[in-house]
C-alpha positions in Angstrom: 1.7 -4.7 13.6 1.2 -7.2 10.9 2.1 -5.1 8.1 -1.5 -5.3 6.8 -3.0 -2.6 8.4 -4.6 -0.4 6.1 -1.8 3.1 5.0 -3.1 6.0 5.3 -1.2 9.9 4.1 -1.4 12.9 6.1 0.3 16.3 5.6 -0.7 18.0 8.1 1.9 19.0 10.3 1.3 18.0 14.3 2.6 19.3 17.5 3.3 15.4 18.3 5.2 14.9 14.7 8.5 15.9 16.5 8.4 13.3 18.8 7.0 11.0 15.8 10.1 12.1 13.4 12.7 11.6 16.4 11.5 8.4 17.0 11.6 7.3 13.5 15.1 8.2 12.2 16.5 7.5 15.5 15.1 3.4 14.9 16.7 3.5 11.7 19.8 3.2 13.6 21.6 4.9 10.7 22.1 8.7 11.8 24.1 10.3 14.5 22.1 12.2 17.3 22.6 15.8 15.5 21.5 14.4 12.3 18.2 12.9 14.1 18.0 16.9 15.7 18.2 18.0 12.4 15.4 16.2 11.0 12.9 16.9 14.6 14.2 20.6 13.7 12.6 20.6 10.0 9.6 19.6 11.6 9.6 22.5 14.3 10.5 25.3 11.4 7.1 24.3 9.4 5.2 24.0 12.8 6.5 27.6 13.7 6.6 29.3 10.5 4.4 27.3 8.3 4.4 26.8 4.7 7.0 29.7 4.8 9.2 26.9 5.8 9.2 25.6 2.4 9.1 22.2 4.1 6.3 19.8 3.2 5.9 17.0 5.1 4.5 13.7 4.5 3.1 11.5 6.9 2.8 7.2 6.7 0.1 6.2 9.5 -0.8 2.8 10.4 -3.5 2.0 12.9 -3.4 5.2 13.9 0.0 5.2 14.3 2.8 7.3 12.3 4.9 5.0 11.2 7.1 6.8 8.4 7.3 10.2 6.9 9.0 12.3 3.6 9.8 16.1 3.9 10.5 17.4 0.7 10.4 21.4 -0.9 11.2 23.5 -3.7 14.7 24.2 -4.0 14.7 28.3 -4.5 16.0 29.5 -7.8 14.9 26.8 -9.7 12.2 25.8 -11.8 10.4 22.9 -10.4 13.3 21.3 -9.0 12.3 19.4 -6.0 14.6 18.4 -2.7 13.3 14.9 -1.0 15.9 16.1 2.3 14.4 12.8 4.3 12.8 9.9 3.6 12.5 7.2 6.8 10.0 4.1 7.5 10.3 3.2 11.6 12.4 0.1 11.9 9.7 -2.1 13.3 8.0 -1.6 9.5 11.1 -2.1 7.7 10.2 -4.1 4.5 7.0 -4.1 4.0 6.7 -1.8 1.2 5.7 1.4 3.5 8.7 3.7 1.8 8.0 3.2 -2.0 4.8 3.5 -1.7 5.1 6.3 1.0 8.1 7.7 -1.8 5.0 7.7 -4.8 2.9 9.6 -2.5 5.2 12.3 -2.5 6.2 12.0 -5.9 2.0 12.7 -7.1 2.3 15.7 -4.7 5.1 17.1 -6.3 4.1 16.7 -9.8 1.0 18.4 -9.1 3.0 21.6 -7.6 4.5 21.4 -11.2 7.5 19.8 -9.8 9.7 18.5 -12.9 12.7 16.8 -11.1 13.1 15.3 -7.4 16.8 15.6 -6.1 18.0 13.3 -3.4 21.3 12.5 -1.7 22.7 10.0 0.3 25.9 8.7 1.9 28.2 6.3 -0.3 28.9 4.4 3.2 28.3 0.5 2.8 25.7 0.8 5.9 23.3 3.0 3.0 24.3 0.5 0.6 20.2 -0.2 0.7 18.9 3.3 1.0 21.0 3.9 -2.4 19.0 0.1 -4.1 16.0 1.6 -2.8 16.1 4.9 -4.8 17.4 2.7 -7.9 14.2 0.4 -7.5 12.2 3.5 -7.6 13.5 4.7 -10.7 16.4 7.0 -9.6 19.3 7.5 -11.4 22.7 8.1 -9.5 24.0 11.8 -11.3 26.5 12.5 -9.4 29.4 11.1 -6.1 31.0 13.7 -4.3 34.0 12.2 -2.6 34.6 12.7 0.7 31.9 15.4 1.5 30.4 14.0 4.7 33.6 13.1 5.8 36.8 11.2 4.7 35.8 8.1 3.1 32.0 9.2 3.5 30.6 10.4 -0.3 27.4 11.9 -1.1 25.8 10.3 -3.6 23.0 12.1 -5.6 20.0 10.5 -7.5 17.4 12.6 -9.6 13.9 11.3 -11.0 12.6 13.2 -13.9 8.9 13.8 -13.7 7.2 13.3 -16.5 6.1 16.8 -17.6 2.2 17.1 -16.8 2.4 21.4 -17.0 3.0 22.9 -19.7 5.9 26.0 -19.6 4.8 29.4 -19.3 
C-alpha cells in the first residue's frame, strides 16, 4: 500500500475483526501475547453481547483492507467520561497519518454521545515513548503517572482531552 489509498470508517463490528485486531496489535510489536488476547477478546464481548458490551469500535479500512482500529466506551458512573482502552494502526501503515486521523474519528463520535472528556493510558516504558508524543500531538494532556503499576519500573501514564462542550447539562 502506498499510503494514498483512500480511508474509509466503519463501526460495525465483524466476525473477521478478531482476526483483524489480533493481527494489528500483534505488528505493533509492542504488547505481550495476553495483552494482544485481551484486545481480540474486547472484540468478541461486543460481537457476543452487543452494545451491552459498552465497547465501540472503530474501524480504519484501506483498499478494503482493515488496517487500524479504536475501541473506546463510557466509563459507568460518570457523566460523559469516555475510556479510548486501544488505539493501534498495523505496522505496515505506521506513519502515515492513519491514527490521528483515525483518533478524530472517534473523538466526533464521542462528542456526539455527549462525551465531555476522553481518558487514555499508557505505559511510561521508553519503547511507548511515541505512543505518549502521539497523544501530546493530538491535544492530550499527561494528568496523571502512576509508578510502578504495570510492573516495577513500568508506569501508567494518563492523558485526558476535554471536549469542548456541544450538549448542554440537564
Amino acid at each position: 500500500m502506498s499510503g494514498h489509498e483512500k480511508l474509509a470508517f466503519r463501526d460495525q463490528v465483524r466476525a473477521d475483526d478478531a482476526a483483524a485486531v489480533g493481527g494489528i496489535v500483534t505488528s505493533t510489536g509492542f504488547f505481550h501475547d495476553h495483552e494482544v488476547a485481551v484486545a481480540v477478546e474486547l472484540v468478541e464481548e461486543r460481537l457476543a453481547k452487543g452494545p451491552s458490551s459498552g465497547y465501540l469500535f472503530l474501524f480504519a479500512e484501506q483498499a478494503g483492507r482493515t488496517v487500524g482500529y479504536c475501541c473506546y466506551g463510557e466509563i459507568p458512573c460518570t457523566q460523559g467520561s469516555f475510556d479510548l482502552y486501544w488505539i493501534a494502526v498495523h505496522d505496515f501503515c505506521r506513519g502515515r497519518g492513519i491514527g490521528g486521523r483515525l483518533l478524530r474519528e472517534a473523538e466526533q463520535r464521542i462528542a456526539g454521545q455527549k462525551g465531555r472528556a476522553i481518558w487514555v493510558e499508557t505505559s511510561g516504558q521508553q519503547k511507548y515513548l511515541s505512543t505518549r508524543e502521539f497523544y501530546l500531538r493530538c491535544g492530550y494532556q499527561e494528568e496523571a503517572v502512576l509508578k510502578d503499576f504495570y510492573a516495577a519500573g513500568d508506569d501508567k501514564v494518563i492523558y485526558a482531552k476535554h471536549l469542548a462542550a456541544t450538549w448542554s447539562k440537564k
